[in-house]
N, C-alpha and C positions, 0 to 999 in steps of 0.2 A: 805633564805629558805634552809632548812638539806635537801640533794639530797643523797638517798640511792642506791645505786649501788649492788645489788646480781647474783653470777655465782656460777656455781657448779651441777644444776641440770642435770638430764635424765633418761638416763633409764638402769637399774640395772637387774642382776637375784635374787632371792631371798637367801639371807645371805651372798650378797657383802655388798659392803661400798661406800658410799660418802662425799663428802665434800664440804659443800656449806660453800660459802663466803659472807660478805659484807659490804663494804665501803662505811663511810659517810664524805662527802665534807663540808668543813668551818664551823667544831665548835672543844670546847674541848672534844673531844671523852671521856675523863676519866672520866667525870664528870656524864656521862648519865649510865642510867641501860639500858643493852641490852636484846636481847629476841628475839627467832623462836617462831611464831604461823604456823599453816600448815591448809587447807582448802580441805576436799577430796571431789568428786563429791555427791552432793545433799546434805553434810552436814555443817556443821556450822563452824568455824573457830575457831581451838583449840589451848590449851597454849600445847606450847612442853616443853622449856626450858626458862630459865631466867638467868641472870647474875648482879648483881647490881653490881654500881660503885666498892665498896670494895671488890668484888671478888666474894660475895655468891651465889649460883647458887639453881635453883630450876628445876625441871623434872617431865612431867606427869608421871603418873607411869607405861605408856603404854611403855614409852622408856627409864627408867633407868636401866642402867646397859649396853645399847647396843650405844645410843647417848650421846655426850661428847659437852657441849657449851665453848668456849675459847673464849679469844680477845685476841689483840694486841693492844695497847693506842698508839703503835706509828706509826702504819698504818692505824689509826681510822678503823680499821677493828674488824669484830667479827666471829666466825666461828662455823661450827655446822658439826662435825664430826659423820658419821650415819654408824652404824658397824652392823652386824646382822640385814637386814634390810628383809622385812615381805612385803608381798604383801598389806596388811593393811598400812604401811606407805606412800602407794601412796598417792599423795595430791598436791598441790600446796603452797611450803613453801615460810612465808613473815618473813623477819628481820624486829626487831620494833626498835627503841632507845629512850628513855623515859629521858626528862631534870628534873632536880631537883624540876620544876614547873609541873611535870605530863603530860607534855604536849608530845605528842605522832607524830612520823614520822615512815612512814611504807615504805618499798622496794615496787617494783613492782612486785616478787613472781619471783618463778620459779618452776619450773616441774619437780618432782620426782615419777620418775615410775619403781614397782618394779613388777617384769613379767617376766615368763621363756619364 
């Protein structure tokens, strides 16, 4: 079983920056497509960013230009750098990692809250 590990959240003022993290236990990290979805109160849980195996990345359009998705293949790590961040980005963000087979493992979330 992929055990997802995420740190990084809290609480921000409006047009800092964070950087949330997160590491997956016992598989080949390079192989999988990575991804942040984020969940803010009473709403539904949306796509931020995406990474596939080969590198291509994709971005709501709510956050391009201000959030940056990276990994590292040899930290089985992926990472979601948040720069100009908006009181609207509050949410509670999950890392996904998707195998070859579609088959889906989620973090357990963390809390980004952005508040003067």
């Amino acid at each position: 079983q992929v055990q997802l590990v995420e740190s990084g959240g809290g609480l921000v003022q409006p047009g800092g920056s964070l950087r949330l993290s997160c590491t997956a236990s016992r598989i080949m990290f390079r192989i999988y497509a990575v991804g942040w979805y984020r969940q803010g109160s009473g709403k539904q849980r949306e796509l931020v960013a995406t990474m596939s195996s080969g590198g291509s990345t994709n971005y709501a359009n709510s956050v391009k230009g201000r959030f940056t998705i990276s990994r590292d293949n040899a930290k089985n790590t992926v990472y979601l750098q948040m720069n100009t961040l908006k009181p609207e980005d509050t949410a509670i963000y999950y890392c996904l990692i998707e195998d070859p087979g579609n088959f889906r493992s989620w973090g357990q979330g963390t809390q980004v809250t952005v508040s003067s």
